[in-house]
Structure formats: structure tokens, C-alpha cells
C-alpha positions in Angstrom: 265.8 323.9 218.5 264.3 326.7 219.2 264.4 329.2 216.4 261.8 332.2 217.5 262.4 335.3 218.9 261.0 337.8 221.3 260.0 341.4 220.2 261.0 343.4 223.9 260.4 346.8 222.6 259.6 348.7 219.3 260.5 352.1 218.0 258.7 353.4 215.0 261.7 355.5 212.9 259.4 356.6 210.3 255.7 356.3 209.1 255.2 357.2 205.7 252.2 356.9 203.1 253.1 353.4 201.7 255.6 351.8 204.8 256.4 352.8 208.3 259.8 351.8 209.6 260.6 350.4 213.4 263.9 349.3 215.2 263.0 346.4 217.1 264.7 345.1 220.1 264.6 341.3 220.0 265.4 338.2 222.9 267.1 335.9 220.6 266.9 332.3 221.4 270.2 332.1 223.2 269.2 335.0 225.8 271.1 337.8 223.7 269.3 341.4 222.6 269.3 342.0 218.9 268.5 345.0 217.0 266.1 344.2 214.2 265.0 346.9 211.2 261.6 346.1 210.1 259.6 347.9 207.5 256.2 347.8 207.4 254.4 347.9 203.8 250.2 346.3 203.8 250.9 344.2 201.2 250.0 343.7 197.8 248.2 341.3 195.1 249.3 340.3 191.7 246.9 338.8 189.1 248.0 336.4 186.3 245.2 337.4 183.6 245.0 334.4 180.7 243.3 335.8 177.7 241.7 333.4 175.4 245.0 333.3 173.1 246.8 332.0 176.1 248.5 335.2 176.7 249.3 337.3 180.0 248.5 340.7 180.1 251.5 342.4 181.2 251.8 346.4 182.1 255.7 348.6 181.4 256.2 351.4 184.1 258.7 353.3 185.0 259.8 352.1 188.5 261.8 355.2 190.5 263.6 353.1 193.1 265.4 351.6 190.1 264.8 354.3 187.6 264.0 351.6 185.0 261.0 350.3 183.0 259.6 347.4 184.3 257.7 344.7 182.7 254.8 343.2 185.8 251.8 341.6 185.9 249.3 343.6 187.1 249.4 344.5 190.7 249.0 346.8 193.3 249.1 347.5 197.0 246.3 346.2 199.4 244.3 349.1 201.0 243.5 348.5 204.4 240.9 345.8 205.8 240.2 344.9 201.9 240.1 341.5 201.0 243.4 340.4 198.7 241.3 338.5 195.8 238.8 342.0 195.4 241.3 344.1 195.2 243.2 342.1 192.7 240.3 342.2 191.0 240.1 346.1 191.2 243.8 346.6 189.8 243.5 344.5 187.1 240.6 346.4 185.7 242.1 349.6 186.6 245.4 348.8 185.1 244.3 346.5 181.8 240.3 347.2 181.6 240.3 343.5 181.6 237.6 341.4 183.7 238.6 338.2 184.9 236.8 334.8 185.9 237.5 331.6 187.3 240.1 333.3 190.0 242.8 330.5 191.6 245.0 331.4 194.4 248.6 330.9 193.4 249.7 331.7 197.0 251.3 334.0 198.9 255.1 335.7 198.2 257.7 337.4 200.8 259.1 339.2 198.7 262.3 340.5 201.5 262.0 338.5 204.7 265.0 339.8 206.0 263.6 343.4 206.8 260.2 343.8 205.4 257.0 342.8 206.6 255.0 342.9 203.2 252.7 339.8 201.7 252.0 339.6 198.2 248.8 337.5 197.1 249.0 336.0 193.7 246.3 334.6 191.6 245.4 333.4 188.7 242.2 334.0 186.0 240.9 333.9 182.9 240.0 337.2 180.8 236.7 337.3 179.8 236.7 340.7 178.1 238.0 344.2 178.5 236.7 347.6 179.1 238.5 350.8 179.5 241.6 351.3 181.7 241.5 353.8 184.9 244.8 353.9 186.2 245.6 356.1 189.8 246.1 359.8 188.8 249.9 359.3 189.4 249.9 355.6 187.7 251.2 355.9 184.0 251.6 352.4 182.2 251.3 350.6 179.2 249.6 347.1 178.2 251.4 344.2 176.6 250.2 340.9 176.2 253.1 338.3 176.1 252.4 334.8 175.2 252.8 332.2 178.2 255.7 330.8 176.2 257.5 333.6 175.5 257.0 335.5 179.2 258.1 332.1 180.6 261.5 332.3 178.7 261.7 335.8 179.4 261.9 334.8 183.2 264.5 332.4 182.6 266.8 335.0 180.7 266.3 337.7 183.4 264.0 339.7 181.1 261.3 340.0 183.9 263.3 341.0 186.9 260.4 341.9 189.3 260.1 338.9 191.9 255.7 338.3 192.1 256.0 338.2 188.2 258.3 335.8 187.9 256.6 333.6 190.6 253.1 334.1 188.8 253.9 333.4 185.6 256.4 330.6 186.6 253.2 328.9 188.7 250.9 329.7 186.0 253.0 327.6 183.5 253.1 324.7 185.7 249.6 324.8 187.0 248.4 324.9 183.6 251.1 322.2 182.5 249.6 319.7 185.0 246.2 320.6 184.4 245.2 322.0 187.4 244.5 325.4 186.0 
């Protein structure tokens, strides 16, 4: 069967500093016209730090869409024409002052493929030491480290609600269980 479908026309809605929004008009498979709503976001990364005390380095801020505190993993959005794994690299150290080593690719994450075009990069490392934090002038954030463990059951109770943390440290865990990490 034949599942794709045609884009016929698009209509940018909305172009903002992080996403620009479009109403799409599709050729579905059958011959129809559909409407699709597609925002567009440049991605991000997410970096699963291990310090030597098998702990992730987690960082709480306060996230407006759902005017909460949110417990993440280091992350950030990709800039333009950067490579994922260096800007990873870049947020980690600009979020935790932690340098990494021995980075593994833990894959790639759609976060909402119903609507959104965005593609979150997730790795893995090792912290080899940490310097001093340099968060974005609007970025306001604390550091935690969590043991594996612990952030692992945090995940399975719905402590850690943000979707790339709870794939990272989920993968971490069983990378690491099966010795690949």
C-alpha cells in the first residue's frame, strides 16, 4: 500500500524566532486533498552526561508553555548548519560547566510527528570534569545530579515528564546494562 503523500502547495502562517508555522495542502494516497498544519522547529540535542559516580547531570527550569519546573537533561536547540554532536557538546558545558568524552549516539527522537517537524539528537558521555556554567542571558537553571538508579525510577513514576529525558536516560540504562556503553 501506498502510504506517502504529496505536498501540492504550502502556506507559511507564521515565522517566528524558534518555529515557523505552514498549512500544507496534501494529495493523499487515495487522490483526496488534505489540509496538513506543520510546524517547523531546527531541532535539538540532548546529552546524557555520566559522572564518575554513575550519576546524570540533570538541570530544573521553569518551562512557560506548562508554567512548571522541569527536571531535563541537558539540551538545547540546534543553530543552523551546526553539527548535532558539537552543539550538544556546547550546551552541556554552557548548561552544567561539565566536559564530556567518549560521546555515543543514542539516536534520534520525534518528539510530535503529528504536526511538528523538529528532530532531537540524543547522546551519550562520560564527564571528565567541570568548569564554570554560561547559560543564555535568558536561560536560568539549576544543576542536579541524580543517580542512574534513581532518575531511571523517576521515569517510571512520571517524575521526569519531558519526552528526550526519558528516552536518554531509559537508553542509557540499557546501553550500559548490556555493556555497550
Amino acid at each position: 500500500m501506498d502510504l506517502m503523500e504529496k505536498t501540492l502547495e504550502k502556506n507559511e502562517i507564521y515565522h517566528g524566532k524558534i518555529i515557523n508555522v505552514r498549512v500544507d495542502t496534501a494529495l493523499l494516497p487515495n487522490g483526496n486533498q488534505a489540509k496538513r498544519e506543520v510546524v517547523e522547529h531546527p531541532g535539538g540535542v540532548c546529552i546524557a552526561a555520566l559522572t564518575e559516580g554513575n550519576e546524570l547531570l540533570f538541570v530544573r527550569q521553569f518551562r512557560y508553555p506548562y508554567a512548571e519546573i522541569v527536571w531535563e537533561l541537558p539540551a538545547g536547540k540546534l543553530e543552523p548548519g551546526s553539527d548535532p554532536l558539537e552543539n550538544g557538546k556546547r550546551e552541556l558545558r554552557e548548561e552544567t560547566g561539565a566536559q564530556g568524552f567518549g560521546y555515543v549516539s543514542l539516536g534520534k527522537l520525534y518528539p510530535t510527528p503529528g504536526y511538528c517537524g523538529e528532530i532531537i539528537h540524543l547522546y551519550f558521555c562520560r564527564v571528565t570534569g567541570f568548569g564554570k556554567q554560561d547559560p543564555d542571558d535568558d536561560e536560568f537553571l539549576e544543576v542536579q545530579r541524580i543517580p542512574l538508579d534513581r532518575a531511571v525510577e523517576m521515569v517510571l513514576n512520571n517524575q521526569l515528564p519531558d519526552a528526550k529525558t526519558q528516552i536518554a536516560v531509559l537508553k542509557t540504562a540499557a546501553l550500559l546494562q548490556k555493556g555497550v556503553l
